[in-house]
N, C-alpha and C positions, 0 to 999 in steps of 0.2 A: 518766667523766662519768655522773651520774644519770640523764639523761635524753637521747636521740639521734633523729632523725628519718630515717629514711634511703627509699630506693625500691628495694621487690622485692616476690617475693614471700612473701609470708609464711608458703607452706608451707615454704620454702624457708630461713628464720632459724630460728636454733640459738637458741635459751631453753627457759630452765625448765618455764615457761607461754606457749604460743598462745593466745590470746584469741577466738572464735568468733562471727560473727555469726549468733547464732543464730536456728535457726526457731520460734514458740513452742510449736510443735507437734512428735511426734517423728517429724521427718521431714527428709527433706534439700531447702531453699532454691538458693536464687540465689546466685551470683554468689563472697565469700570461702567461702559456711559452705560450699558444694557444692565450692570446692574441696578445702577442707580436708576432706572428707571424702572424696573422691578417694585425695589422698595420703595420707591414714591408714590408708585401706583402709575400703571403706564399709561391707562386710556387719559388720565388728568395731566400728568405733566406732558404729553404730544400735543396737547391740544394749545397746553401754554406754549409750548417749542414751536408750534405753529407760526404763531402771532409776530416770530422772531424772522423766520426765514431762513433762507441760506445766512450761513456762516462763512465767508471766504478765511482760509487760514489767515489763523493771527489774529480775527476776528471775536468778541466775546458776546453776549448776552445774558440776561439776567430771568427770571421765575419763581414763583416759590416753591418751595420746597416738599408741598402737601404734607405726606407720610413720614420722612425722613425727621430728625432730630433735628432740623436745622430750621433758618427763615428763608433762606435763600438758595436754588442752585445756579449758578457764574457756570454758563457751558462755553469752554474755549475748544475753538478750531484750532489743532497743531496741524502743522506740517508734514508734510514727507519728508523724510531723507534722499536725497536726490546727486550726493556726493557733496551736499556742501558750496554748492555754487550758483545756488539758483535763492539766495535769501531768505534760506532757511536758519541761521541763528537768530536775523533778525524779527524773524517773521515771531519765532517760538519767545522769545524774550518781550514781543509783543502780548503773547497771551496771558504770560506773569505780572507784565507792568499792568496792562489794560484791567484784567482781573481783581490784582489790590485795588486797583483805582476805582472801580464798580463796587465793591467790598465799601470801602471808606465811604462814598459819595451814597451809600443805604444805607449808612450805620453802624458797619457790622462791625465788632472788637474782635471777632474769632475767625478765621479760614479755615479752612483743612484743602489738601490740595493734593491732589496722584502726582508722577512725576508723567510729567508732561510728554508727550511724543517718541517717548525713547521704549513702547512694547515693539508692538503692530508697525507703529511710523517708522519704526528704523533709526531713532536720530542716535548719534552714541552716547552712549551712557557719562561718560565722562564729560563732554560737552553738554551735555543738557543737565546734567546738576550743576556744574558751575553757571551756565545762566538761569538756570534755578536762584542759585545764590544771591549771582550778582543783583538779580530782581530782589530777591527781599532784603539785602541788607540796606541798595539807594533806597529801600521803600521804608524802612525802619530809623532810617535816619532822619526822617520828617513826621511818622505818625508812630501811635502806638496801639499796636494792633496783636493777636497772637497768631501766630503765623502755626500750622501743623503740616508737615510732610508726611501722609499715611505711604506706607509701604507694605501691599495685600501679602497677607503670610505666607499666602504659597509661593510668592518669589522666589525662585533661586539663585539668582544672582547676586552680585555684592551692587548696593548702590551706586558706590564711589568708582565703578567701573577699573580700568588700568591703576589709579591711585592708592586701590586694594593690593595689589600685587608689589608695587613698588614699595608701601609701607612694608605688608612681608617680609620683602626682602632685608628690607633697612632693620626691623626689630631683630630678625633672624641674625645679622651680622652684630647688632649691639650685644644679641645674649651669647655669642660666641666668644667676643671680646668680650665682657665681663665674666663669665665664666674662665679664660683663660687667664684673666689680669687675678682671680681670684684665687685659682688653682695652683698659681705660681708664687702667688705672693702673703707670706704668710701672717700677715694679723689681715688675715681673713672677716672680709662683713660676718656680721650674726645671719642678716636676711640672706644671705648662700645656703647658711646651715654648717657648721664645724662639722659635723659628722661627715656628711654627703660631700665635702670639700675633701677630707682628709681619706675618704673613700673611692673617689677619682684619682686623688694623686697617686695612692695605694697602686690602683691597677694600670696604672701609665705606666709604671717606675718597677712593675714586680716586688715592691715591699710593700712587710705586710702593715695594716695600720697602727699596730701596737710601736712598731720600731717608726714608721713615720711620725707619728706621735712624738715622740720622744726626741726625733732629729727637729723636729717644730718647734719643742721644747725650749730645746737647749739653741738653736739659731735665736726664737723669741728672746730668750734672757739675755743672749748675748749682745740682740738688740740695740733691748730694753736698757742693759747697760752702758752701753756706749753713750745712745740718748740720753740717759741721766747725767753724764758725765758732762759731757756737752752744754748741755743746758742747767747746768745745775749753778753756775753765777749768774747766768742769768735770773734764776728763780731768786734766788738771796739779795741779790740788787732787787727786785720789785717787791720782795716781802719787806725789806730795810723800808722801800717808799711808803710803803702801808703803814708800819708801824710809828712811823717816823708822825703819822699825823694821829691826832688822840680821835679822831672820828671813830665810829662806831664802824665797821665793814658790814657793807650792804648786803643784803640777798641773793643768790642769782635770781627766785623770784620776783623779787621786788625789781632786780634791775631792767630784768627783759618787760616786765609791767609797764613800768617805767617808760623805757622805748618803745615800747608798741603802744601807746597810751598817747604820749607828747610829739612822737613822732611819724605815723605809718603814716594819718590824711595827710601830714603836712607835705610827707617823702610821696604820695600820692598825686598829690595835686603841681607840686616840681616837675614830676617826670611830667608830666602831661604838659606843662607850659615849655620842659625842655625839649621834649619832643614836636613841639609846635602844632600839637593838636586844641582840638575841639573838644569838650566833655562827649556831648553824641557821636562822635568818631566812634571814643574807645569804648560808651556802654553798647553803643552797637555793633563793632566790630570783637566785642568780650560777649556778645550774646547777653547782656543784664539789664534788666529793667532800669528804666531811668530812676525810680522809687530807690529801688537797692541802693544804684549805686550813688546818689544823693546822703543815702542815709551813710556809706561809707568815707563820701569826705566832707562828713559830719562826725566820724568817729564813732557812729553809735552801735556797728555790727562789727564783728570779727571775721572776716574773711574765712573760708575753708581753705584748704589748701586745692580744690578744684575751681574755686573763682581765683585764688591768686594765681594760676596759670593762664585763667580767662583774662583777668585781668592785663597778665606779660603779651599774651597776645596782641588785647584791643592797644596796650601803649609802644605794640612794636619792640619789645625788645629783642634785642641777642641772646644767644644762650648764656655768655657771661651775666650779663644783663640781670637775665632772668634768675639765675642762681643766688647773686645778689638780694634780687629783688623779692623773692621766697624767704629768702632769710631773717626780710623782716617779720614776718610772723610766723616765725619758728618752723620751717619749712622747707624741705631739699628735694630736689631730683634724685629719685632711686633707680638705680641704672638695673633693676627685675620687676620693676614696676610696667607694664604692657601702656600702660594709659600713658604714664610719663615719658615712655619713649614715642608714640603715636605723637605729644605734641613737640615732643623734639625735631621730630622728622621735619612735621611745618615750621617749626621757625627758623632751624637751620637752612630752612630753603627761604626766605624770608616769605612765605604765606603764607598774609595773617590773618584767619577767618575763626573762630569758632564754632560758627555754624557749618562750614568744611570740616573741621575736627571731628562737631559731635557727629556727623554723620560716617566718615570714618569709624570712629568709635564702636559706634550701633553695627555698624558691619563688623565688628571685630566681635560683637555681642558685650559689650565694656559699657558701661554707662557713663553715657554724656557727662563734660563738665558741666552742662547748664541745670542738669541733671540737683545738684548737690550747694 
């Protein structure tokens, strides 16, 4: 996957490039740059940081890496926070661009990178991951590179800054509604649980489960009846069509094979010219290797059902859309699903990143789609 979010430390991840927060002065800081200058060894990399000079924010330079697991450390100058009106997005969205850019033009396949300006500097947390993004996903849509978000363990905060809380909210309200669309409506999902359904409604109502039981019972049959009844020319007119032909009747096996075999690339590569995209559009904004997803509409892997979400992402769809669009390979939205509702939340809003997702995700302690 292009891009990964993960917790450590980041003197401590193997890439090409460490990314540094650096001091603008040559000297050694707070908090990552002072470690990383620890684990490098500090009298050697000062001396290289030397040779660089001041750093005016937004500014990058390059070193190697001594001690560290890496070839390279990229020390960018961020920002202050200054409220915001002194050129401070642009400045920081400078050190991401400038930084891949120094990365690709020595070589390197691998980053790993802290989040930029948002400890000490003050920037907010929520604007500084999203121009986090925005930098890597322009930068993924022309090279291929692996991009790493380290986030030091002892953080306590949530990455995705206010976007944590908002999600929150929104799961909190989906499992209220489903719980309540569950508890009142009796052919109950299995993933609820019959017991623990039948045990809430129990105690709302003062009956006990045995007699709710039985009131479930008898409403299901009464149903069940009706729908039969209902439907039941209908069923005799399509069995008449069936039999009517001497054909052998197919599989449901065979037939979903079938469809997902002669049909998913081709329903893949449609959407993508209906939606008026680009192939590197939607592997990069699905967070997928160009590799993968070549070999996908070549028909040769089966999707998970977390890259088919990736995938509704990178091609923009709606939640109708997307329902649909899981279906082609055997696959729905589960309304107790945490992960399923986290990418509801963005696409009903129409933002389409998965690299926003997985990082969400990671703050929820959920594993990434890019993940699987």
């Amino acid at each position: 996957m292009p891009f990964s979010i993960i917790r450590n430390d980041i003197t401590k991840v193997k890439a090409d490039a460490i990314v540094d927060t650096a001091n603008p002065e040559v000297a050694i800081g707070d908090g990552v740059d002072a470690a990383i200058y620890k684990a490098a060894g500090e009298e050697k990399l000062l001396a290289a940081r030397s040779e660089i000079g001041v750093l005016e924010p937004g500014e990058v330079g390059i070193t190697p890496a001594f001690d560290l697991d890496a070839k390279y450390i990229i020390h960018a100058s961020g920002p202050w926070w200054e409220g915001g009106d002194h050129g401070e997005e642009q400045l920081l969205r400078q050190c991401y661009d400038k930084s891949l850019a120094l990365a690709a033009e020595n070589g390197c396949k691998s980053i790993a990178f802290p989040l930029l300006a948002t400890g000490t500097y003050g920037f907010p947390k929520e604007l500084g991951i999203q121009i986090a993004i925005d930098s890597f996903t322009q930068f993924l849509m022309d090279y291929e590179m692996e991009i790493t978000l380290v986030v030091f363990g002892e953080y306590a905060y949530h990455v995705s800054g206010k976007i944590f809380d908002d999600i929150k909210s929104f799961i909190d309200e989906e499992y209220v509604s489903s719980a309540l669309k569950a508890e009142y409506y009796y052919g109950i999902p299995e993933a609820f649980g019959m017991e623990a359904m039948l045990g809430a409604r129990a105690e709302k109502t003062q009956v006990p489960n045995e007699d709710f039981e039985d009131e479930a019972e008898e409403a299901q049959d009464e149903d069940f009846e009706a729908e039969a009844e209902d439907a039941q020319d209908e069923d005799f007119e399509c069995e008449m069509m069936f039999l009517a032909d001497d054909e052998e009747p197919q599989s449901l096996d065979d037939a979903l094979k079938e469809m997902y075999t002669d049909s998913f690339e081709k329903h893949l590569q449609q959407l993508i010219n209906k939606k008026g995209l680009k192939n590197s559009e939607v592997y990069t904004t699905a967070n997928i290797s160009k590799q993968y997803f070549s070999k996908l509409l070549k028909g040769q892997v089966k999707p998970s059902k977390e890259k088919m979400l990736a995938l509704a992402v990178g091609l923009r769809l709606n939640l109708d859309e997307t329902v649909d669009f899981l279906g082609l390979a055997g696959y729905a939205l589960s309304p107790i699903s945490q992960t399923d509702i986290v990418v509801r939340y963005f696409i009903s809003r129409g933002d389409y990143s998965v690299i926003k997702i997985d990082i969400a995700l990671f703050d929820y302690g959920l594993d990434p789609l890019s993940n699987k």
